[in-house]
LONUZA-475702 format. One record per residue (C-alpha): x, y, z; residue number from 1. Coordinates in steps of 0.25 Angstrom, whole numbers, always signed. Layout:
// residues N
X|Y|Z|NUM
...
//
This chain:
// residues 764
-263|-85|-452|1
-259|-96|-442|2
-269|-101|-433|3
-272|-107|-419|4
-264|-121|-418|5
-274|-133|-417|6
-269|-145|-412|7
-254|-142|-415|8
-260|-138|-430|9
-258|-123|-436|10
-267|-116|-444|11
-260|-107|-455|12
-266|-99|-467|13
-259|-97|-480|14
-263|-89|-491|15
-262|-97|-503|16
-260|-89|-517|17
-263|-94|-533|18
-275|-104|-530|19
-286|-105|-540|20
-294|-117|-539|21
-297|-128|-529|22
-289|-136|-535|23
-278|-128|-529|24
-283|-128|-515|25
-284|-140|-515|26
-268|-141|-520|27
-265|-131|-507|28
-272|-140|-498|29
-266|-153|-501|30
-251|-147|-502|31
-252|-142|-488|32
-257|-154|-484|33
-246|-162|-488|34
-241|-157|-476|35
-241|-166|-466|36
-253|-160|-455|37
-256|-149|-464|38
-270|-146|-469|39
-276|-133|-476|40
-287|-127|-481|41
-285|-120|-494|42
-297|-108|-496|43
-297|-105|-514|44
-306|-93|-510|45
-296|-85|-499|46
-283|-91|-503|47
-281|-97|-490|48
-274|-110|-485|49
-278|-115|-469|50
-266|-123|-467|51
-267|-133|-452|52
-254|-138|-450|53
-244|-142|-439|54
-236|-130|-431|55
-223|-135|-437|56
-227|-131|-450|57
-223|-115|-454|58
-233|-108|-461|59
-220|-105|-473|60
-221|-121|-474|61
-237|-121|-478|62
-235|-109|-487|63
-225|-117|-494|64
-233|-128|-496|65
-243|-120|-503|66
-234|-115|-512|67
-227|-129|-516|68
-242|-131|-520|69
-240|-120|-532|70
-248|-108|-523|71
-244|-95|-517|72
-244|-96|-501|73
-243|-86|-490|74
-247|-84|-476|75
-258|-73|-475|76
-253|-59|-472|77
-255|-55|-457|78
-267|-49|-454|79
-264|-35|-454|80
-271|-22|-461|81
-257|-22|-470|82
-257|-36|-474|83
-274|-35|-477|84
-268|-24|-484|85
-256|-29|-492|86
-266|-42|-495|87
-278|-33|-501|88
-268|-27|-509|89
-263|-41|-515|90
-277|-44|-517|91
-280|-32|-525|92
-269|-33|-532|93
-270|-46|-537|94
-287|-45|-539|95
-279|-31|-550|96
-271|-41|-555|97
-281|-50|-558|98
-289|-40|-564|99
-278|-34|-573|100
-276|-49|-579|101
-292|-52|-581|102
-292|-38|-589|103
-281|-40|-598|104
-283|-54|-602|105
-299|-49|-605|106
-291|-38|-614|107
-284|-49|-621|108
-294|-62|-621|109
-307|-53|-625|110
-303|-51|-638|111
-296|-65|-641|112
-312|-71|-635|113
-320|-63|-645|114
-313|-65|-659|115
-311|-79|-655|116
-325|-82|-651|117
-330|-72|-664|118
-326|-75|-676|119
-333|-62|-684|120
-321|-56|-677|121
-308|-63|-681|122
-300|-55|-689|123
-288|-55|-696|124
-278|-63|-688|125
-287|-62|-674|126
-280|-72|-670|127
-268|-68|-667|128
-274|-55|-662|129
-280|-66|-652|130
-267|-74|-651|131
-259|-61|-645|132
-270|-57|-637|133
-272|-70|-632|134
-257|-73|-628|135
-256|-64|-616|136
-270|-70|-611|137
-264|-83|-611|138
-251|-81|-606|139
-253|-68|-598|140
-267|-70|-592|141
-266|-84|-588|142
-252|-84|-583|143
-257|-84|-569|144
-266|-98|-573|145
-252|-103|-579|146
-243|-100|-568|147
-253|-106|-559|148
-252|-119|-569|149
-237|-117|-568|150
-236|-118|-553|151
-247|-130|-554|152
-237|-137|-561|153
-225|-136|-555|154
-232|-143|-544|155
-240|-152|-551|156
-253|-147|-549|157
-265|-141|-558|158
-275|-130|-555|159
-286|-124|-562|160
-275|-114|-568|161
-268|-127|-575|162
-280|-129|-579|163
-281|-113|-585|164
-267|-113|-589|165
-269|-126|-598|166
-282|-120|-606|167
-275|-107|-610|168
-261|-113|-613|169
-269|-124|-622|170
-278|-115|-627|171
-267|-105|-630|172
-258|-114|-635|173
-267|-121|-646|174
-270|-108|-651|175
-256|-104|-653|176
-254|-117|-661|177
-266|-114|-668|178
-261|-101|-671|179
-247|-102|-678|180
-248|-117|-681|181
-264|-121|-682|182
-266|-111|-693|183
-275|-101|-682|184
-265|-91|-686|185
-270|-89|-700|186
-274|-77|-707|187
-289|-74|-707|188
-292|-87|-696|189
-306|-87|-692|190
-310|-96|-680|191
-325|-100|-674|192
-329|-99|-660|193
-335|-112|-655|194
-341|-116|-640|195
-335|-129|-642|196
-323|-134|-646|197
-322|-139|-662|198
-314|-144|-671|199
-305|-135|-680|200
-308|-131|-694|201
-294|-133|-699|202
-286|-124|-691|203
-282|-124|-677|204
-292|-117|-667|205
-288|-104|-658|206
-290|-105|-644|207
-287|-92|-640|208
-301|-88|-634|209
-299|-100|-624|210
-284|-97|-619|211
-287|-82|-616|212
-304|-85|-613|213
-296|-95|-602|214
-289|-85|-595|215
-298|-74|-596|216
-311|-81|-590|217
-301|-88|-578|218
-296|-74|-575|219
-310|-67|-576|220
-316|-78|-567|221
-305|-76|-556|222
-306|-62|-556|223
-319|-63|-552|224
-319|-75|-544|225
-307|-66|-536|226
-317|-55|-535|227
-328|-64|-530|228
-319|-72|-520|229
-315|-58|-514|230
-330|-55|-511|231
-332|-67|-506|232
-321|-61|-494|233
-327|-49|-492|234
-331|-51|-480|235
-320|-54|-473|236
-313|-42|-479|237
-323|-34|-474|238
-322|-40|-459|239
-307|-37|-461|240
-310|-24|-463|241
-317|-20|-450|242
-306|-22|-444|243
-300|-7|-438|244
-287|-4|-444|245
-285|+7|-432|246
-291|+10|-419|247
-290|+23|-409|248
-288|+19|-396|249
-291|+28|-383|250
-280|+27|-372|251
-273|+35|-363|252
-266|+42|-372|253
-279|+46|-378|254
-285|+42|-391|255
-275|+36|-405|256
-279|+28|-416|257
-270|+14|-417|258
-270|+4|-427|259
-278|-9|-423|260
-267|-18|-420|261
-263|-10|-409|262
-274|-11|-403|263
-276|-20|-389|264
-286|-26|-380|265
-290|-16|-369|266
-289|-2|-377|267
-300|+8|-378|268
-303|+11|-394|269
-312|+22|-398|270
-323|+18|-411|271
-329|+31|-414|272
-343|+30|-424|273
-342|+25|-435|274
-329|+17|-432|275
-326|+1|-432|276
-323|-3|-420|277
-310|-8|-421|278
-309|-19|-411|279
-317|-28|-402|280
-320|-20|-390|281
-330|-15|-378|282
-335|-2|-377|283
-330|+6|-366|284
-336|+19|-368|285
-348|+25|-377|286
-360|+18|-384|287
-364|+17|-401|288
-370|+7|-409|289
-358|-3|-417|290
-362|-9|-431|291
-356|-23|-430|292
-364|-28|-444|293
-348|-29|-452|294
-344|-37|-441|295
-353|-46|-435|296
-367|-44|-444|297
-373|-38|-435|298
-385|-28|-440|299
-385|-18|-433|300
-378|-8|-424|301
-376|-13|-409|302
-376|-4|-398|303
-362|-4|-387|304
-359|+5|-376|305
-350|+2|-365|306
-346|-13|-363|307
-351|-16|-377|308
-343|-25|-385|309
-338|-21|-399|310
-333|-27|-412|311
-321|-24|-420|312
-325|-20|-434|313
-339|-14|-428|314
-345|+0|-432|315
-347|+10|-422|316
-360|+18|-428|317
-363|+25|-413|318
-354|+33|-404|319
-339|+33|-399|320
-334|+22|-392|321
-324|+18|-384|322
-319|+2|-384|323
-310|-6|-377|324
-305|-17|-385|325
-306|-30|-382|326
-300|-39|-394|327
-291|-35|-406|328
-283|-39|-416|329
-287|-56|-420|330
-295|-56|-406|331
-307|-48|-412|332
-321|-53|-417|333
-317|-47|-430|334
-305|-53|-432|335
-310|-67|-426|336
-323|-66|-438|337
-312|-61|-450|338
-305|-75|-443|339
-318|-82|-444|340
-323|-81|-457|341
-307|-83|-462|342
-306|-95|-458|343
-320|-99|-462|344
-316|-97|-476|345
-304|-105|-475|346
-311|-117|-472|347
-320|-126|-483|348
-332|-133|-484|349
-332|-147|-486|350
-337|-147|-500|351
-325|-136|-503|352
-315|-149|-500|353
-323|-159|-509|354
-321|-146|-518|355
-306|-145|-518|356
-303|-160|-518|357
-310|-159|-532|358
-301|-148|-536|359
-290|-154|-531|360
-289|-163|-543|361
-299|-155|-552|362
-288|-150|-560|363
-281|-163|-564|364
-292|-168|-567|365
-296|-158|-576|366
-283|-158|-583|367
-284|-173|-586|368
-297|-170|-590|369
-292|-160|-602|370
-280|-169|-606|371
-292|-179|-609|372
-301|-173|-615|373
-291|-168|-626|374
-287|-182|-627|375
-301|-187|-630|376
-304|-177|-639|377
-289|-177|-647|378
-292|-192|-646|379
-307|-192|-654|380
-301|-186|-664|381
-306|-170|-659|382
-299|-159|-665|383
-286|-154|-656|384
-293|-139|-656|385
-308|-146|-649|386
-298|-156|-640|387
-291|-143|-635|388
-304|-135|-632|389
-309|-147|-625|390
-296|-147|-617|391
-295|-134|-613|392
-310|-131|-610|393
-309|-143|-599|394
-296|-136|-593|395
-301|-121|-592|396
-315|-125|-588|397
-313|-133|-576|398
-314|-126|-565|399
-309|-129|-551|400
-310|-116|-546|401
-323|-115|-543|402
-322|-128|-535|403
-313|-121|-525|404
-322|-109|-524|405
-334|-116|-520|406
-331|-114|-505|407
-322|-105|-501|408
-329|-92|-509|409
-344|-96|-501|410
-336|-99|-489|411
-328|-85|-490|412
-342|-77|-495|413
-350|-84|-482|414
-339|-83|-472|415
-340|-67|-474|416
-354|-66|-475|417
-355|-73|-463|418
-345|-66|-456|419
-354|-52|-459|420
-366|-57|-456|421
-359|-62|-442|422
-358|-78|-444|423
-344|-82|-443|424
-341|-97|-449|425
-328|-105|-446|426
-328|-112|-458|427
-337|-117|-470|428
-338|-130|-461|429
-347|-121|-452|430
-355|-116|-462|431
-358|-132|-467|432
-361|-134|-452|433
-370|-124|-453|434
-377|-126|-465|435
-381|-139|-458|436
-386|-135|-443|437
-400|-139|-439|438
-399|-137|-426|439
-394|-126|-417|440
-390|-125|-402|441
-393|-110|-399|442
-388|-103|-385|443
-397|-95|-378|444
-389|-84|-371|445
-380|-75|-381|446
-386|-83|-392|447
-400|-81|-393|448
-400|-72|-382|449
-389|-59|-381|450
-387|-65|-368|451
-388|-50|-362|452
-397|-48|-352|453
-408|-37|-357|454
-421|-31|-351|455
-431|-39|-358|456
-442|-32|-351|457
-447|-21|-341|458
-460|-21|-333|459
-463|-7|-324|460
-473|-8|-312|461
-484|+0|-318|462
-483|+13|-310|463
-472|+14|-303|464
-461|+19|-315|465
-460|+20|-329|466
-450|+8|-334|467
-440|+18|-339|468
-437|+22|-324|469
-437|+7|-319|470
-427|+5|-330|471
-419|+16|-327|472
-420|+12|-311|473
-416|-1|-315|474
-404|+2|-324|475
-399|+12|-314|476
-399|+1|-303|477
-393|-11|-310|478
-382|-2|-316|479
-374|-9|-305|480
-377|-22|-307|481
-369|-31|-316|482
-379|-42|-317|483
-384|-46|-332|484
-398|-40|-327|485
-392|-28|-321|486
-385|-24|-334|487
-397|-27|-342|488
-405|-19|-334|489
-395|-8|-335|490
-393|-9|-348|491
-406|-9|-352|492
-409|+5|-344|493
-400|+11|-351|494
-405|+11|-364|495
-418|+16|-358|496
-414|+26|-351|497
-412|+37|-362|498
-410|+48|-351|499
-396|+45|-348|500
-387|+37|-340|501
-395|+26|-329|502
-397|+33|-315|503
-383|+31|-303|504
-388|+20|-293|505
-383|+22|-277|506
-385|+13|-268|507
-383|+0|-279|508
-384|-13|-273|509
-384|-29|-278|510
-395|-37|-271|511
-389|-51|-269|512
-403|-59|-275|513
-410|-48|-281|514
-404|-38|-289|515
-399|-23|-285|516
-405|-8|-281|517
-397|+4|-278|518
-404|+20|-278|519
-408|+25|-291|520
-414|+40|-292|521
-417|+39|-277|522
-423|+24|-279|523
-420|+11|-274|524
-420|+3|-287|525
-420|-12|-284|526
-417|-21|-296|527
-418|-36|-297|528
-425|-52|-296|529
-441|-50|-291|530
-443|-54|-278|531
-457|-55|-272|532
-470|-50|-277|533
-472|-41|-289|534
-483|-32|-293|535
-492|-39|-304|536
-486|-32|-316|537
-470|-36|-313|538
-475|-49|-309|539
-479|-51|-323|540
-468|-46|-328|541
-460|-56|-319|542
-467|-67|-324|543
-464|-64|-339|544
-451|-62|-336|545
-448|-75|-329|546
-458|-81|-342|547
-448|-76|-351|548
-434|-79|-345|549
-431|-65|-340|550
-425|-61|-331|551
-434|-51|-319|552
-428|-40|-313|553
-436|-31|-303|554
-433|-18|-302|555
-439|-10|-289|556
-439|+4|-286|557
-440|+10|-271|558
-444|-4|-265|559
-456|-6|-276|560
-456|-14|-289|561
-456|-6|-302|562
-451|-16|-313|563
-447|-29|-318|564
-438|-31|-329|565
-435|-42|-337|566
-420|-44|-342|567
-417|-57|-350|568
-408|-60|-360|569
-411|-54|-374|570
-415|-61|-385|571
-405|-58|-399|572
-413|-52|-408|573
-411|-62|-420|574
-413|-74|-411|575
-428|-76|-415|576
-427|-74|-431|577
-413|-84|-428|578
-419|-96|-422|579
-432|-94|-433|580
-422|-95|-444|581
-416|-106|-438|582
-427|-113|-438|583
-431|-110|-452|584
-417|-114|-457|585
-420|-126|-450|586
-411|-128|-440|587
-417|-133|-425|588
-413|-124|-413|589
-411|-127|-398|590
-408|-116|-388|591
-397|-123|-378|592
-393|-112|-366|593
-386|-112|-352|594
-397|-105|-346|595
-410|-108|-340|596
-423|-113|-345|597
-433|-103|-344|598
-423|-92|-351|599
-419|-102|-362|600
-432|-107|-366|601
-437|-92|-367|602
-426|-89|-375|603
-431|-101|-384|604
-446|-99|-382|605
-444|-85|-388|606
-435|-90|-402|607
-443|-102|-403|608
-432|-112|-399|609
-439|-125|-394|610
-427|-133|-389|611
-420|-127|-377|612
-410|-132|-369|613
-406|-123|-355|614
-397|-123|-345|615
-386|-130|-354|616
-371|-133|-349|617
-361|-132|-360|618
-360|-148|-361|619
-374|-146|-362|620
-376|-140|-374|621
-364|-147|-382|622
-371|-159|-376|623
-386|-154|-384|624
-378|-151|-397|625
-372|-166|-396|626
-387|-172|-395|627
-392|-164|-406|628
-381|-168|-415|629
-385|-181|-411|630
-400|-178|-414|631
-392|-176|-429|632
-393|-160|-428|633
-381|-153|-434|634
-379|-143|-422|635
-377|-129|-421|636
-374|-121|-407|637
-373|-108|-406|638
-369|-101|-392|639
-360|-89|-388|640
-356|-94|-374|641
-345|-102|-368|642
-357|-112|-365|643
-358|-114|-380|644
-345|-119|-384|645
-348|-133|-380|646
-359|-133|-386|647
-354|-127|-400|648
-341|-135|-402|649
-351|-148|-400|650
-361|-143|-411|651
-360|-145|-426|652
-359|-129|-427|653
-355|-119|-417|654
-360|-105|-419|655
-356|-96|-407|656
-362|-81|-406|657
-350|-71|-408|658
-354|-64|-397|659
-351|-76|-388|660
-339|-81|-381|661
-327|-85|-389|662
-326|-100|-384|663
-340|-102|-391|664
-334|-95|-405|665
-323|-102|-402|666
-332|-115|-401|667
-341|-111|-414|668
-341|-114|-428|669
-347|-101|-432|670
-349|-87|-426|671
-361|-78|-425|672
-352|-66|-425|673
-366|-55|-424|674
-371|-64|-410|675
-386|-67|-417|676
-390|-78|-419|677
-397|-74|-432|678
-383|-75|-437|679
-386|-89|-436|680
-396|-91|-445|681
-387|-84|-455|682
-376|-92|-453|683
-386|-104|-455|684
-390|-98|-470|685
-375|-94|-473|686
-370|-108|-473|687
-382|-114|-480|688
-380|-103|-491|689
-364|-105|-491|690
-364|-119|-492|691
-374|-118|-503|692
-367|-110|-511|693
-355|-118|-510|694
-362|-130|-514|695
-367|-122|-524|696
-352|-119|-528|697
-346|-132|-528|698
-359|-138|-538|699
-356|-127|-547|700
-339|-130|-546|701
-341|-145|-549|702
-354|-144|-557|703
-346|-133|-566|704
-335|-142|-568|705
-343|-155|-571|706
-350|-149|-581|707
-340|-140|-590|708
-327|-150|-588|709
-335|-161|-597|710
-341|-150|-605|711
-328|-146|-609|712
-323|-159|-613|713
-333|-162|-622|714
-328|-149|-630|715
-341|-144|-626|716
-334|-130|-619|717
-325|-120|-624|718
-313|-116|-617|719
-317|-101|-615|720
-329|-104|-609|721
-324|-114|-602|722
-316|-103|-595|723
-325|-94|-594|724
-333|-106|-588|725
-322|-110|-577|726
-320|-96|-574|727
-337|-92|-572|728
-337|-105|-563|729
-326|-100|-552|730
-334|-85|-550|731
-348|-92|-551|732
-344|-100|-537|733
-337|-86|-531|734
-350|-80|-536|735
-360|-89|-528|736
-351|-89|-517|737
-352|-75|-517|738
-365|-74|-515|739
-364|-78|-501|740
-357|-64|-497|741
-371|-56|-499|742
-380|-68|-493|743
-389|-61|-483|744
-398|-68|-472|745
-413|-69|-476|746
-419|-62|-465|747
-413|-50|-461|748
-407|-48|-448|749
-412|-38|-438|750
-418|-37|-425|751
-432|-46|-421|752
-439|-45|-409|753
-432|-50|-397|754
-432|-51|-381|755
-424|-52|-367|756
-426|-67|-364|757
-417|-72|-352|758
-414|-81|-341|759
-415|-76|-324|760
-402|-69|-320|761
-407|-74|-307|762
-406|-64|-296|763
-393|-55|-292|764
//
């Protein structure tokens, strides 16, 4: 896939095939940066090399590179529901293939591991029995280990499966020397099993066991490495699969299904219940409750009617709808999170990089290690057989498998659970950003706030009406109106009005200062600022209003005062539980908001924010982000607006809302795809969970090695379990890595108390 250019730079992926240890990431990496401006990120888990390079290179050129290097290399098939499906199939049929081999080599070696290891049971010529069985394991099993060797060599480097390939053709080879020239091959030969290597009792020993014990334990440990790894990109499979494969459109020449691709901005889709939606849209007619939970975490069903915006991949639980659609294709939120968390994994953390320069010369090293220690031993006067065992248990244990591992399978499984629970991360430098924040910079408007206006509270003059008839007079007027309070008004009427449709208005007109009126059901309804003197229950009612930020609206009826509503801006639901977390979590936060005073430090009074900052330019805020850095704290902003950008490409984290503009996801390093701020807070606990289990990766990956690679040496360490070993330390990483995908936040979403807290639209 070739990406934006950046500074006369390209950004190309390619798929690279047959690696299977960091020790070959690091071989890709450093053959296509032998190419002069060319740098790459190679990912062991995805099978996936981000080449930056200068335009005048081809992508053909970087392929061909990779291959030099000993490695399969391809361009990743367009991303069309053929291609998806052409690639599924591959995979399936290599993950068959796979499983074939692992079940005929346990056929073979199972029989071969217990009369070795069981003497009782060594009949009669057993070992030739184990000899013919053992052949095809050697040869047939593990010639993917020795063609992989084979291809190492021609271009003069080792990989892990040198390191294979060389402890089954030693093992193998003594024991065919042992067989028809060390006197193994005798009539009514028995041999002991020993943990550790020893010295021969007059004959030469059989290593049967370890040259098909080898084999069989690397196989078995891929096998279910490769199941893991694919768990671990669950996720992101099943955000592929929201997406439609084929739409029905409603036109002039009626209503006719088409396949997504030809879909264009502009055109009327029909989602009927139980549908996805199959495209980023806004309703044009009918009403229904969506389930957005696969797409952007969000727990439960929202409601849309007309002018509603919808998301490609949501559910449609309620009634028919009719949508226009507004993006397709690469432009949609769906596509743009798949895009997200891809390229997330594609990047590495900065202990990953320390990891892969290990790897990078782990091999050799190993190698000389081996070819030393049967020197030493050969050299103290051992016996050949224990010198051997020593030798081989030092090649087949080492493992730099799970050295490459460490990251990319955590990185994989927390991208994905992220992107379900609606965080989207740019890249594991996000999440060790994150892991580090104490302070955030939160925006008040679209942030904590919906920024939608909403009817916080109504006060009827005792009386004169019930408040269902005020609000209905009300709603009726300001159908006309197009201010913020007008619609909230509006809005909020008609869901209480359960009778039916709002009143028609005559006679509507805009006050210039005030507000509007127009007839009603024979009334003149008036609707806007208070002006003058109010009886003693709406002058209350004012004063609590004006306490709280919101913003008064008077509504009269026939000349005479009947109500004051409230309308302010609502409050999210998860702000309060958000900001407590935070807290808890230890992070400082600090509200920072273009709008006034009395609005902002109500919004703060109510979270329990002490440090607020109102009426806040752009250059403003990027300004506070700059002195808090310099008060030494690591900075996070989150905002949703235009006004936020600044603010976010100055901080050390920018987390933008998704429901914001697209210059501030533009602008951010992570994404709250949901638009709650609780999201945060989950966010915060991810990264601290992912970056601990990939410390706790790479301790086990060195720790391993350190502690059975001198084992082995000292003849301490068989060369069976010594693969089995190798083999246990790879799934064990892929293991606690895979932990991440069913991690789950420690309090449980769901709606807390809220209210309407909003700043004076001033007078219309």
């Amino acid at each position: 896939m070739a990406g934006e250019p950046t500074a006369s730079l390209v950004v190309t992926d390619i798929t690279v095939g047959g690696m299977t240890c960091a020790a070959c990431v690091r071989r890709v990496e450093k053959k296509l940066a032998k190419l002069e401006g060319v740098t790459a990120t190679v990912n062991l888990a995805t099978g996936l090399a981000r080449v930056s390079h200068p335009a005048e290179y081809a992508a053909g050129d970087l392929v061909t590179a990779v291959e030099q290097a000993g490695y399969q290399a391809a361009l990743p098939a367009p991303a069309e529901d053929d291609a998806d499906a052409e690639e599924t199939d591959q995979d399936d049929a290599e993950a068959r293939r796979e499983r074939e081999r692992l079940l005929v080599t346990a056929l073979l070696a199972v029989p071969v591991l217990v009369l070795s290891m069981v003497p009782a049971w060594q009949f009669r010529n057993w070992q030739w029995l184990c000899f013919m069985l053992a052949a095809p394991v050697a040869v047939w099993s593990a010639w993917p280990f020795h063609l992989r060797a084979l291809r190492g060599l021609r271009h003069s480097t080792a990989t892990m499966d040198t390191l294979v390939s060389l402890g089954v053709v030693a093992s193998f080879s003594w024991s065919v020397y042992a067989l028809f020239l060390g006197g193994a091959g005798e009539t009514g030969m028995r041999m002991s099993f020993s943990l550790v290597p020893s010295a021969s009792e007059g004959m030469a020993h059989l290593y049967l066991e370890a040259a098909v014990s080898v084999p069989l334990s690397v196989l078995t440990g891929r096998f279910l490495e490769g199941r893991a790894r694919r768990g671990t990109g669950e996720a992101l499979r099943s955000l592929a699969e929201l997406a439609a494969k084929k739409v029905s459109v409603r036109d002039g020449q009626g209503e006719r299904s088409i396949p997504i691709e030809r879909l264009r901005v502009g055109q009327i889709f029909v989602v009927r219940p139980g549908e996805r939606v199959a495209t980023d849209g806004r309703v044009t007619e009918g009403s229904s409750a969506v389930d957005l939970s696969l797409v952007t975490g969000e727990s439960e069903p929202v409601e849309v009617s007309p002018g509603s915006a919808l998301v490609g991949g949501a559910v449609n639980a309620g009634g028919l709808l009719l949508v226009e659609a507004t993006a397709v294709g690469a432009d949609t939120q769906l596509a743009r999170i798949t895009r997200l968390v891809t390229e997330a994994q594609a990047g590495k953390a900065r202990a990953q990089r320390l990891a892969d320069a290990v790897a990078g010369v782990f091999v050799p090293v190993v190698m000389a290690i081996a070819v030393t220690v049967l020197g030493f031993w050969l050299g103290a006067g051992a016996d050949p057989q224990a010198a051997l065992t020593a030798c081989v248990a030092v090649l087949v244990v080492a493992c730099p498998c799970a050295l490459g591992l460490a990251t990319p399978t955590a990185l994989m499984a927390a991208t994905g659970r992220g992107a379900q629970l609606g965080v989207l991360v740019s890249g594991p430098q996000t999440l060790e950003a994150l892991q580090h924040v104490d302070c955030v910079v939160l925006d008040k408007t679209g942030t904590l706030t919906t920024g939608d206006m909403t009817v916080a509270t109504v006060t009827v003059l005792p009386g004169s009406f019930g408040q269902d008839d005020v609000v209905r007079l009300a709603g009726a007027v300001e159908q006309g109106s197009e201010h913020p309070i007008g619609r909230a008004v509006t809005a909020y009427a008609r869901r209480k009005d359960a009778a039916g449709p709002l009143p028609d208005v005559t006679h509507f007109a805009t006050i210039p200062g005030f507000g509007v009126s127009g007839r009603v059901d024979g009334r003149t309804v008036e609707v806007g600022a208070p002006d003058g003197e109010l009886p003693r229950a709406l002058a209350k009612a004012l004063a609590a209003a004006e306490e709280a930020a919101h913003t008064p609206v008077l509504v009269t009826v026939d000349g005479r005062a009947a109500a004051l509503v409230a309308v302010g801006d609502l409050v999210r639901p998860g702000s309060y539980r958000a900001v407590d977390r935070l807290r808890r979590l230890g992070i400082r936060p600090v509200l920072a908001t273009g709008d006034r005073k009395a609005p902002a430090e109500a919004v703060a009074g109510a979270l329990g924010i002490d440090e607020v900052h109102a009426r806040c330019t752009p250059g403003e805020k990027a300004a506070l982000v700059r002195e808090l850095k310099e008060e030494g704290y690591r900075v996070a902003v989150v905002g949703d607006g235009v006004n936020d950008a600044a603010a976010l490409a100055a901080a050390d984290l920018g987390i933008a809302m998704g429901s914001g503009a697209d210059v501030a996801i533009g602008a951010a390093d992570l994404t709250l795809a949901r638009g709650d701020i609780e999201a945060l807070v989950d966010a915060v606990r991810l990264a601290r969970r992912t970056l601990g289990t990939i410390r706790a990766n790479l301790a086990w990956a060195f720790g391993y090695n350190v502690v059975t690679v001198p084992l082995a040496m000292v003849g301490l360490l068989d060369p069976m379990f010594a693969a089995a070993e190798m083999s246990l330390s790879s799934v064990l990483v892929v293991a606690n890595s895979l932990r991440l995908c069913s991690w789950q936040p420690s309090v449980a979403r769901g709606r807390s108390h809220g209210g309407a807290l909003g700043a004076k639209a001033g007078v219309r």
